[in-house]
N, C-alpha and C positions, 0 to 999 in steps of 0.2 A: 504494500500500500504506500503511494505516494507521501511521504511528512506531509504536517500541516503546512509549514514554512515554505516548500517548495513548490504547494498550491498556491499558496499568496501571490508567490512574487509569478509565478506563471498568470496568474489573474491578473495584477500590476500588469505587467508586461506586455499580455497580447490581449487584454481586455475582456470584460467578461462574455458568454457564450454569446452571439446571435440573437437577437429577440427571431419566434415564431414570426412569419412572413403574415399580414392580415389582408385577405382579398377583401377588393376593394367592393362599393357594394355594386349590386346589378342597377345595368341602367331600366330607370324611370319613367314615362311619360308624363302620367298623372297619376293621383291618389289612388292609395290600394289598400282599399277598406278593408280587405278582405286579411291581411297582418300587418296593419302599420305600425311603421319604424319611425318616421319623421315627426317631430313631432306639429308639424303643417298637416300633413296628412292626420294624423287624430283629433284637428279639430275640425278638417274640413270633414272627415266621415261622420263625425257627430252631430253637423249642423248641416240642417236641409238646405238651407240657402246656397249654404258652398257646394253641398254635396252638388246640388241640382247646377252651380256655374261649372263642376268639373265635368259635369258628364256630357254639357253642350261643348266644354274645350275638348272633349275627347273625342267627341264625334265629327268635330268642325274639322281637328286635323287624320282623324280615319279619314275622310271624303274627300284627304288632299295628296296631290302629287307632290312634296315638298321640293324635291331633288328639281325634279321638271317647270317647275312656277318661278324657282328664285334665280337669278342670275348669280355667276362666282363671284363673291366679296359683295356680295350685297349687304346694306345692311338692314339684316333680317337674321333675327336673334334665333338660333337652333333650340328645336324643341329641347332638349335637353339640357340645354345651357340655361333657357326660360324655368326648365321647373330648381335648378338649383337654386337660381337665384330667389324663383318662391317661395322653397322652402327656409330660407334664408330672413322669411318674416317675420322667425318668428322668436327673432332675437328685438323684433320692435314690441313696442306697448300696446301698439294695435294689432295685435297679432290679425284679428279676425278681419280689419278694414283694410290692411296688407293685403292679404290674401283677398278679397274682393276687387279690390282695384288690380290686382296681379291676372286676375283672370276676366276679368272684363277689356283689359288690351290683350289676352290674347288672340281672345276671342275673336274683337274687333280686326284683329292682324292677321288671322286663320282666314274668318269670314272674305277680308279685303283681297288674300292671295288667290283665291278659291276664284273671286269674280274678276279675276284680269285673266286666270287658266280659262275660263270660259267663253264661250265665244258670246258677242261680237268682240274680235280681238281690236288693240288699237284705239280704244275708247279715251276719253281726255281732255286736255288742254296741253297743246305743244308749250314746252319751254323748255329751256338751258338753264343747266346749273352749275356754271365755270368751274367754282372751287371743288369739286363733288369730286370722288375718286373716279367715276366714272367719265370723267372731261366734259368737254363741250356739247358732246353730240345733243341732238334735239333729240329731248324724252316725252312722253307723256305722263299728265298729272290727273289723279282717278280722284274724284271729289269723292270724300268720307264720308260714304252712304252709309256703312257698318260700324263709324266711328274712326276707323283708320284710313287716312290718305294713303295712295299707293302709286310709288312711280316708276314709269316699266319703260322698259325701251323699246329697238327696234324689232325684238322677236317675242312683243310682248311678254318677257318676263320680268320681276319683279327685281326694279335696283334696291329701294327702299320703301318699308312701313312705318309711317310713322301715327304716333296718339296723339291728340294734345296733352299736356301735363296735368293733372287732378291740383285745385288749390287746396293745401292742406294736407295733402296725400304723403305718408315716408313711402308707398311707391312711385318709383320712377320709370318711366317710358323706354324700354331700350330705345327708340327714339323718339325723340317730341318734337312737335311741329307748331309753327306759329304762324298769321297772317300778321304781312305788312305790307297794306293796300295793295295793289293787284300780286305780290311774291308770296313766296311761301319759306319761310325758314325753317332748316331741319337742323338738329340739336339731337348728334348720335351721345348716347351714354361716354363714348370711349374715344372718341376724335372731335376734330374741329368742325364747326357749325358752316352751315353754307346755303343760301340762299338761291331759289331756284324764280327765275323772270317769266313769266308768258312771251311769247315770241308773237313780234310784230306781224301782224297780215300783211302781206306784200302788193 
């Protein structure tokens, strides 16, 4: 049997064992009432209100092409990236109004991708949005029939969705939009803001 002594200093030395590796958890779309872990998820399964906004966000994005609607580097927040961030509510005071406003844009953002995949394609108001990662080109701007704006280019898919901002709300828009007189300002979560113009009738 190895001394005590020469245990130690082997410990000192090469540090103690390994911690067990922890997998990480499975991915999520929405609440799973059925053994919830989150603890967003235990109060939206308890309360009819949320229960009833997660199962419209569940069905908004079953009935969507996500891959096919969004254009690359869009900015269009990934389902799964969305419910981190929801469940992420529920380190606020409001836990319950978090999550309501969490799923009322998504909704609005699901619903809005769903009706540019649809045909008539092309629908809008042409304008340019210089600073936009997307450049110059003339896009089209989807007036926010579902609550979210939605601006899609040439092959009608989706560059950007944006919410307006809730006043009062600790939820925040992955992107929010604002009017100023005929433009429209987007305000992604994680980049610079950029203004998009109507283009001139010729």
């Amino acid at each position: 049997m190895m001394p005590l002594l020469a245990v130690l200093l082997r410990v000192l030395l090469l540090g103690s064992a390994p911690a067990l590796a922890v997998p990480p958890p499975p991915e999520q779309f929405s609440a799973n009432c059925e053994s919830p872990t989150y603890a967003s998820d235990m109060l939206v399964c308890g309360d009819t209100s949320l229960r009833t906004l997660d199962a419209r966000m569940r069905d908004a994005w079953s009935a969507l092409d996500f891959a096919a609607a969004v254009a690359p580097g869009a900015w269009v927040e990934g389902q799964q990236d969305w419910f981190k961030r929801r469940s992420m509510c529920a380190f606020s005071e409001r836990h319950a109004e978090c999550l309501q406003d969490a799923y009322l844009e998504r909704i609005a953002v699901l619903e809005a991708l769903r009706l540019v995949a649809s045909p008539p394609a092309r629908q809008g108001t042409a304008a340019v949005c210089p600073e936009a990662p997307w450049g110059r080109a003339t896009v089209r701007i989807r007036a926010p029939t579902t609550g979210a704006l939605a601006i899609e280019d040439t092959d009608a898919r989706v560059l950007a969705a944006a919410t307006p901002p809730r006043p009062g709300s600790t939820w925040r828009p992955y992107v929010g939009f604002g009017v100023e007189g005929t433009a429209v300002r987007l305000t992604p979560m994680n980049g610079q803001a950029t203004v998009c113009s109507p283009v001139e009738p010729r």
